[in-house]
KOLLUMZA-129110 format. One line per field, with one value per residue (C-alpha): residue number from 1; residue in one letter; x, y, z. Coordinates in steps of 0.02 Angstrom, whole numbers. Layout:
REM residues N
n <- (NUM; ...)
res <- (A; ...)
xx <- (X; ...)
yy <- (Y; ...)
zz <- (Z; ...)
This chain:
REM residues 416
n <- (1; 2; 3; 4; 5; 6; 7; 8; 9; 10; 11; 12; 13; 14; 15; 16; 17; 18; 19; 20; 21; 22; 23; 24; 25; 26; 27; 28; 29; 30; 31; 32; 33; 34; 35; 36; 37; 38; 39; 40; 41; 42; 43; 44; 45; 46; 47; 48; 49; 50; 51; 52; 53; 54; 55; 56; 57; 58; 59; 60; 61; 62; 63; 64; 65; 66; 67; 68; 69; 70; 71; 72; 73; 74; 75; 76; 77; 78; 79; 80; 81; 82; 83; 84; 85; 86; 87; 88; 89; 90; 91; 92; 93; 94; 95; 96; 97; 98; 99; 100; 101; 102; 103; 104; 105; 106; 107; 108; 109; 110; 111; 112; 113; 114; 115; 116; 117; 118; 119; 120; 121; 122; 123; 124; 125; 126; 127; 128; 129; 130; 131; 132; 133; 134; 135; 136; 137; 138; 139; 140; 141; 142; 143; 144; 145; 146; 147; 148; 149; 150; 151; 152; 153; 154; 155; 156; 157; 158; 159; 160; 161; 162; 163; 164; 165; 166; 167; 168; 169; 170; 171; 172; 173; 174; 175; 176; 177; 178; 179; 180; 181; 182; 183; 184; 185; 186; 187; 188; 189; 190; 191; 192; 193; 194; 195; 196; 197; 198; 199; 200; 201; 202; 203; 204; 205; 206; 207; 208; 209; 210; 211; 212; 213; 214; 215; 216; 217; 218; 219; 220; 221; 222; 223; 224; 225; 226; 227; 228; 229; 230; 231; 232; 233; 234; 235; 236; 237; 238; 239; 240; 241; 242; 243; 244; 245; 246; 247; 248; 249; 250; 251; 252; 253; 254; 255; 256; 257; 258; 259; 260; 261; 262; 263; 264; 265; 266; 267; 268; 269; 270; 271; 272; 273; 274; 275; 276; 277; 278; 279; 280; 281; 282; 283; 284; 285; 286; 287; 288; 289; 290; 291; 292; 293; 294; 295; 296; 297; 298; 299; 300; 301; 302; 303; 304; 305; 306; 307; 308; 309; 310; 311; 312; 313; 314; 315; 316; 317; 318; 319; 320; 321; 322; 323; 324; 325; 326; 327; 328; 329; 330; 331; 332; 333; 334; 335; 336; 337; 338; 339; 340; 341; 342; 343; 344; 345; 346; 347; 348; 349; 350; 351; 352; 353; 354; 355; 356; 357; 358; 359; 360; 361; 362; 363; 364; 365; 366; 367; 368; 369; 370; 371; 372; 373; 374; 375; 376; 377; 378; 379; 380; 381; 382; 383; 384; 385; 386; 387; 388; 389; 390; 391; 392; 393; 394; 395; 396; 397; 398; 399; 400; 401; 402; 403; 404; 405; 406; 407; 408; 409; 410; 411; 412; 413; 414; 415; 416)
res <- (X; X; X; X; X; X; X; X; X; X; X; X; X; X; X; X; X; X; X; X; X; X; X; X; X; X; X; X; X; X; X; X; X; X; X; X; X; X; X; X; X; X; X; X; X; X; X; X; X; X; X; X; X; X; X; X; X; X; X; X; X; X; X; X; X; X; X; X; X; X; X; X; X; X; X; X; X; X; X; X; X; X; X; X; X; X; X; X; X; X; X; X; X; X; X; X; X; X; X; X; X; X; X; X; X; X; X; X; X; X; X; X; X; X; X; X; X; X; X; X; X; X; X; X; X; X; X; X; X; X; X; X; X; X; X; X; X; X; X; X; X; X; X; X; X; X; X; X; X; X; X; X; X; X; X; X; X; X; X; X; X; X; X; X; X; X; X; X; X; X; X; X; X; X; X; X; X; X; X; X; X; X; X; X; X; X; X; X; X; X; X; X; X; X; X; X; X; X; X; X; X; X; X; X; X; X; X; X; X; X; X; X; X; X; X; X; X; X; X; X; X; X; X; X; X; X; X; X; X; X; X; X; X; X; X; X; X; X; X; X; X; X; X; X; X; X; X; X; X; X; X; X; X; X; X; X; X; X; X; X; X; X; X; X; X; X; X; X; X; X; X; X; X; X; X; X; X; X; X; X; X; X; X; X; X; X; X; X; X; X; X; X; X; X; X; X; X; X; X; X; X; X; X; X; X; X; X; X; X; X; X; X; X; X; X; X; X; X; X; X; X; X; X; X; X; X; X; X; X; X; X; X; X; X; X; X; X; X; X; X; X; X; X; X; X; X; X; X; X; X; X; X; X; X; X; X; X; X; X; X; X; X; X; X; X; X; X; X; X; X; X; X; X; X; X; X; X; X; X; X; X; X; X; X; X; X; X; X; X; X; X; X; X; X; X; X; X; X; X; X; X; X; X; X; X; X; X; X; X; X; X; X; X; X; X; X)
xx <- (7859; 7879; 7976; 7876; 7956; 8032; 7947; 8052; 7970; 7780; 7693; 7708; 7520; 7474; 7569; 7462; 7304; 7355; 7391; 7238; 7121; 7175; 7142; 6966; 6938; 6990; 6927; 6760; 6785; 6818; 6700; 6556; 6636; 6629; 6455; 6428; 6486; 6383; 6238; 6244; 6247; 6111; 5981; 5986; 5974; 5773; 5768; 5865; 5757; 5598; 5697; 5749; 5588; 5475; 5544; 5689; 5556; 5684; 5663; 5721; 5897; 5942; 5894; 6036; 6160; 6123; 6132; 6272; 6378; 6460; 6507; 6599; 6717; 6749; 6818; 6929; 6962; 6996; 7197; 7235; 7168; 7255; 7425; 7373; 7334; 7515; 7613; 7503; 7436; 7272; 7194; 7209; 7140; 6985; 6944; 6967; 6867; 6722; 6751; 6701; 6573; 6492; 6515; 6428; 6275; 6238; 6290; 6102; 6033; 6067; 5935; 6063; 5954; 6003; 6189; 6227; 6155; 6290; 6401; 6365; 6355; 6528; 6591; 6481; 6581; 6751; 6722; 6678; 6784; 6947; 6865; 6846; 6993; 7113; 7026; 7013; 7209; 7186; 7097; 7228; 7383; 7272; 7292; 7406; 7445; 7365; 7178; 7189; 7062; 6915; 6978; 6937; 6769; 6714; 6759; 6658; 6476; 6502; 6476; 6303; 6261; 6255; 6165; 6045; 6013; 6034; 5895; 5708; 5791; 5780; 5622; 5564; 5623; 5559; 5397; 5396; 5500; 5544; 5707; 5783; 5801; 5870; 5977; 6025; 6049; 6188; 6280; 6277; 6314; 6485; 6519; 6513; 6617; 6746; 6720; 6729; 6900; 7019; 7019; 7055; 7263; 7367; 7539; 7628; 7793; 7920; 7859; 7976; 7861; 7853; 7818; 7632; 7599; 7518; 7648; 7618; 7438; 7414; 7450; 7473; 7464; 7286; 7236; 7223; 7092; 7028; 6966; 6884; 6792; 6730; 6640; 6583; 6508; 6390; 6297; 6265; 6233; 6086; 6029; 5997; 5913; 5807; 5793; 5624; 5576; 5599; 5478; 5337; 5348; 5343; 5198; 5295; 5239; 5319; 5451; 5556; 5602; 5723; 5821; 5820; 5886; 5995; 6082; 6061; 6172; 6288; 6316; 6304; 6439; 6556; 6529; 6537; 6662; 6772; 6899; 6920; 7040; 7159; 7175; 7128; 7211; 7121; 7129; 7020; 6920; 6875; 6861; 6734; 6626; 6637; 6551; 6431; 6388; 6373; 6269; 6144; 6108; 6095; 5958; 5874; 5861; 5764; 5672; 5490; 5439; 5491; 5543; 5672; 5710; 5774; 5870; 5964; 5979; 6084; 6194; 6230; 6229; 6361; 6449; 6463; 6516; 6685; 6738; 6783; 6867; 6975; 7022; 7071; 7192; 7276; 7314; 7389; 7484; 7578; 7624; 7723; 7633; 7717; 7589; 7430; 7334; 7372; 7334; 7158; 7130; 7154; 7048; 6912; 6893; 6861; 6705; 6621; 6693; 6606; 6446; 6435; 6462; 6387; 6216; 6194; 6262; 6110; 5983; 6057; 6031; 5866; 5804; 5872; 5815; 5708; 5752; 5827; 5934; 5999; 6037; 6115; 6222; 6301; 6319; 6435; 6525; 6545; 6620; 6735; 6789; 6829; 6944; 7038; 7063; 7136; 7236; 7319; 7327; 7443; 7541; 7566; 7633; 7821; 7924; 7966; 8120; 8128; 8148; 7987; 8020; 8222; 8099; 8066; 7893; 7905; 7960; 7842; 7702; 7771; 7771; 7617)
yy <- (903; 1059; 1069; 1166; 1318; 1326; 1429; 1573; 1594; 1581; 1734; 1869; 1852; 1698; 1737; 1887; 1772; 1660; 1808; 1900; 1746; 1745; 1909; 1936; 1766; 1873; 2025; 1958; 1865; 2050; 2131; 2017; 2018; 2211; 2188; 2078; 2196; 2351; 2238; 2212; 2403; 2414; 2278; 2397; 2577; 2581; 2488; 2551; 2721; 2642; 2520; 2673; 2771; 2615; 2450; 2579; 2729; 2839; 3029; 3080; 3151; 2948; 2911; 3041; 2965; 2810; 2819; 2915; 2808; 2681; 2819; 2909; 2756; 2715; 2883; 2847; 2670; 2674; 2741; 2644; 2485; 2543; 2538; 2366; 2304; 2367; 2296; 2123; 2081; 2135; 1977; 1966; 2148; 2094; 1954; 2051; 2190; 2065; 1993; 2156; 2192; 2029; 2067; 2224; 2144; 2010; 2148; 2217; 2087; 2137; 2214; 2365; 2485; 2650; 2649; 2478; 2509; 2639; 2532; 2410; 2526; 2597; 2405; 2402; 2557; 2486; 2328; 2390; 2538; 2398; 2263; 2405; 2494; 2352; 2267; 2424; 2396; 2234; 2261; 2371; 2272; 2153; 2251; 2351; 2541; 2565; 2492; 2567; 2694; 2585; 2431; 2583; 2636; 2459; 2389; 2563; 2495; 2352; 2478; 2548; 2362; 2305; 2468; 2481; 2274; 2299; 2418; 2327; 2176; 2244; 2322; 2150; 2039; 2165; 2143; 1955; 1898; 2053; 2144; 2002; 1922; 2079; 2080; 1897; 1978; 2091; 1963; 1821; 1922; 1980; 1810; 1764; 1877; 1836; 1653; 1730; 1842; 1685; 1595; 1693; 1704; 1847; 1908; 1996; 2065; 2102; 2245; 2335; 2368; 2562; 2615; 2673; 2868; 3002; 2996; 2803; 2830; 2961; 2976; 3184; 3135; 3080; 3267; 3366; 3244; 3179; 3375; 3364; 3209; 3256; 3430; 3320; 3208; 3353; 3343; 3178; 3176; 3316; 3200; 3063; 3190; 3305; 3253; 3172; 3287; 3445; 3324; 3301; 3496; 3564; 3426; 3301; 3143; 2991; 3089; 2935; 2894; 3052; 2958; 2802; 2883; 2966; 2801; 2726; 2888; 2820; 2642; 2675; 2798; 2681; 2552; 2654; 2795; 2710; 2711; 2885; 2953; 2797; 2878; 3061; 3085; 3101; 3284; 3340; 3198; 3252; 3452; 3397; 3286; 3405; 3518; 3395; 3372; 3560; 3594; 3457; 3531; 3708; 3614; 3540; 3690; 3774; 3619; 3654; 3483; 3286; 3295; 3426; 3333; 3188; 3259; 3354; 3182; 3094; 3242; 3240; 3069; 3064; 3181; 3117; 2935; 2995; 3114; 2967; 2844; 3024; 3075; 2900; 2872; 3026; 2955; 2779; 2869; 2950; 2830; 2651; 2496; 2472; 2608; 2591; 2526; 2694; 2797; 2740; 2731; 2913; 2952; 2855; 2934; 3094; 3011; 2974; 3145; 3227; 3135; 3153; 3329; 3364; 3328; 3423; 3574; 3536; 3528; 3715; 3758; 3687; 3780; 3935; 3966; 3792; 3630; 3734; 3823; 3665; 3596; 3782; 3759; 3585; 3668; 3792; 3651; 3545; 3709; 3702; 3536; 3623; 3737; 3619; 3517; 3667; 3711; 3506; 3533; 3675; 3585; 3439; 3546; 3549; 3709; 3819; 3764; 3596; 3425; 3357; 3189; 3157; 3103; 2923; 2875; 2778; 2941; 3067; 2964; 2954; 3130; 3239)
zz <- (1545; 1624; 1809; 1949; 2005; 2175; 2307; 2299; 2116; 2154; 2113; 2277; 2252; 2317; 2490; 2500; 2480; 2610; 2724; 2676; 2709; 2922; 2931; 2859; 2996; 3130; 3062; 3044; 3240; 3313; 3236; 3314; 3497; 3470; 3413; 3564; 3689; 3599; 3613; 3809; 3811; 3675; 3769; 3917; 3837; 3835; 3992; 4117; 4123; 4154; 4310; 4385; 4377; 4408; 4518; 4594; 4608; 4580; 4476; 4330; 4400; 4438; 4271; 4190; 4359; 4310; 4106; 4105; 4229; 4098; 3973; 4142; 4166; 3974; 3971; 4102; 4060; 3873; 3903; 4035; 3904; 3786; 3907; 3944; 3751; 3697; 3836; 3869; 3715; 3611; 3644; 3841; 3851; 3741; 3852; 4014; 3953; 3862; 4037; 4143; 4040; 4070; 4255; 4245; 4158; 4299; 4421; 4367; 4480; 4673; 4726; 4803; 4718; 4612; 4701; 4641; 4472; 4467; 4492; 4374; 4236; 4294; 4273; 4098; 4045; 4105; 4001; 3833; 3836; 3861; 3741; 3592; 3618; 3605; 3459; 3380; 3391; 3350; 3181; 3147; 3144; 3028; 2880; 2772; 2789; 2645; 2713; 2874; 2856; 2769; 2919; 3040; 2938; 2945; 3097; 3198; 3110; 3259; 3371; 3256; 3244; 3421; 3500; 3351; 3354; 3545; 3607; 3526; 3563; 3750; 3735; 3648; 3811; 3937; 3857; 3866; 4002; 4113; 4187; 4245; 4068; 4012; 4127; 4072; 3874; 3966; 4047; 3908; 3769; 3815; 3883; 3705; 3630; 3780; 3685; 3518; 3564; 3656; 3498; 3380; 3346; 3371; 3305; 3443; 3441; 3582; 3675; 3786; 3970; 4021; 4180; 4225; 4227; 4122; 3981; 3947; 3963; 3850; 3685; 3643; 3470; 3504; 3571; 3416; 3332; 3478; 3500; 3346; 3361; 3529; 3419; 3282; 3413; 3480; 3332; 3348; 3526; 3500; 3348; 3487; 3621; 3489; 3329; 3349; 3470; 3365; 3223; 3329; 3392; 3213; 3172; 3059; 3035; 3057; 3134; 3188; 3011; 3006; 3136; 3013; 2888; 2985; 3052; 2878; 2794; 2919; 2884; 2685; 2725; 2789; 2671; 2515; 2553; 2701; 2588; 2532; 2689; 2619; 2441; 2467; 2640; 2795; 2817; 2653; 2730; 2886; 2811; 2678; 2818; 2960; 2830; 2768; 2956; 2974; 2830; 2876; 3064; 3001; 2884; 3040; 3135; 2969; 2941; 2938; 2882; 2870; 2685; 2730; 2902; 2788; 2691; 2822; 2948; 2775; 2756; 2959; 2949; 2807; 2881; 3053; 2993; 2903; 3034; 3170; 3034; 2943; 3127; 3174; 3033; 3071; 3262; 3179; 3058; 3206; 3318; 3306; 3324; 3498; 3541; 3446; 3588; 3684; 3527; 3504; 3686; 3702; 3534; 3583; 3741; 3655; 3589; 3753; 3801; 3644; 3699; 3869; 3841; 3693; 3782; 3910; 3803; 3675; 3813; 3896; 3709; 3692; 3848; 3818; 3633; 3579; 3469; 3338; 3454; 3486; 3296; 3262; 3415; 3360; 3199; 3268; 3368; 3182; 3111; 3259; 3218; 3023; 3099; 3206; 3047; 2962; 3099; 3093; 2906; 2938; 3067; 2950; 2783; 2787; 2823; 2661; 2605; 2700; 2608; 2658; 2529; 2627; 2779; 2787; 2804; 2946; 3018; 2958; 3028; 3203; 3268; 3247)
């Protein structure tokens, strides 16, 4: 009869089961309160136009006011979340933020007209802008160095999921039950992930406090990719604004299926190749998709025709999905866990930066030289992001003659 074998003797693999089963719980619980709080923005994106212009009788310049408001405020909010994740805990900051989000959403009800819509987008934009930067955190100190890039890949289609889930479900309720159930949509669906987020465990270490000021707030290692996602992010943005416009101009049929296939080239993406910046670097990543992205708008702005149209929305598509998950694993890899929360609060804010901007740049473009004026200028912006790439490449590479292998890891991946 054979003894059992102490602890100490069991194979290292079944500890790394145990471990691994908590964190695809919690990985699975964030990634529906992020889906949650995408889908309180989502449920309002095709109504909140038609309030303004109709029930508020405002014009169209309160509609852009009034849109725009919530991506203003996640910009600004996102660092100052990510201070708040690192120093009080991932899980507090996702239930504040789920919180203020939820807040915005009912805030839809006074009747205070266009000025108080404003400001409950502004609380909208607060909200999700904490909630996703400090699970984004969160998600990362589930999983290995090794996984952080496909964790990252994955964990972003949350933010696909709830807008693209989020906006017929809104037009569905405004058709049957009217604003005020929308508004109802925004409010309980955050609520839920605030549910969802205080019950799922977290492993926190000590955390020194820092005082509050720009240097806490921002993460500089953030800046160089941040720059490039905000490029990348043009394309996308003039996806959104023209894509289905510039169909219907050249006489395309069916010319909202480009933008299917464009969001579908994204999610695919993700799940199929979110693991390549883990095993082939992010760099050669992020060069490869910026190009992609490139070489799919240049294909827009010739397109003639839906067939071509498709094929160009999956290459931009492809190409737009690795750049944010390459980019963000170059941020991690820089900084300490002690300041992770900071690090993708700063990145992240280059994405509502790279949107909020990106837009109005296609429309100048647009009415200046036409819809493919526009593609050909995003283009130019995704080559952009190519260059900064190289450029981080050749900031990475060691000096000639140094020992690059004498560094620790630990320490290569803290400094940019």
């Amino acid at each position: 009869m054979s003894r059992p074998r102490p602890a100490s003797a069991q194979p290292a693999a079944t500890a790394g089961s145990r471990d691994r089963g908590p964190a695809r719980g919690a990985f699975a619980a964030l990634f529906a309160v992020t889906t949650l709080n995408l889908l309180a923005i989502g449920v309002t994106l095709p109504v909140v136009p038609r309030y303004v212009e109709g029930p508020l009788g405002a014009g169209s310049l309160a509609v852009g006011i009034v849109t725009g408001a919530f991506a203003l405020s996640g910009i600004a909010c996102r660092p100052l979340a990510g201070h708040f994740a690192d120093r009080r805990g991932r899980r507090r900051a996702v239930v504040l933020g789920a919180s203020l989000n939820a807040l915005g959403g009912a805030l839809h009800f006074l009747p205070a007209g266009v000025p108080g819509l404003i400001v409950a987008r502004l609380f909208v934009g607060m909200g999700e802008g904490m909630a996703y930067t400090a699970s984004s955190a969160w998600v990362i100190d589930l999983s290995p160095p090794s996984r952080h890039g496909r964790l990252i890949a994955l964990y972003g289609l949350a933010v696909w999921f709830g807008v693209a889930f989020g906006a017929p479900i809104g037009e569905l309720v405004l058709r049957a039950w009217g604003y005020e159930a929308v508004w109802a949509c925004a409010t309980a669906a955050p609520l839920l992930g605030a549910a969802i987020a205080s019950r799922v465990p977290e492993r926190r270490t000590a955390r020194p406090r820092a005082a509050l000021g720009l240097r806490t707030l921002i993460a500089r290692e953030a800046v160089g990719p941040g720059l490039g996602l905000s490029l990348s992010m043009i394309g996308y943005a003039t996806i959104s604004a023209f894509l289905v416009l510039h169909l219907d101009a050249v006489g395309a049929g069916h010319a909202a299926s480009a933008f299917t296939a464009f969001a579908a080239a994204v999610v695919l993406t993700r799940v199929l190749a979110g693991g390549l910046p883990d095993r082939f670097g992010p760099i050669p990543c992020v060069l490869a998709a910026t190009l992609t992205e490139a070489a799919g708008l240049v294909l827009l702005a010739a397109s003639g025709g839906l067939a071509t149209a498709l094929v160009a929305s999956v290459l931009a598509g492809a190409g737009v999905s690795l750049v944010f998950p390459s980019l963000a694993l170059i941020v991690v890899r820089r900084v300490g866990e002690e300041r992770r929360g900071v690090a993708m609060g700063s990145y992240t804010a280059f994405f509502d930066l790279g949107f909020l901007v990106g837009s109005p740049v296609a429309g100048l473009a647009a009415s200046l030289g036409g819809y493919r004026a526009a593609f050909a200028t995003a283009a130019g912006a995704a080559v952009g992001a190519f260059a900064l790439a190289l450029a981080l490449r050749a900031r990475s590479m060691p000096e000639p003659g140094a020992d690059a292998g004498a560094r620790p890891v630990a320490a290569q991946n803290s400094r940019p």
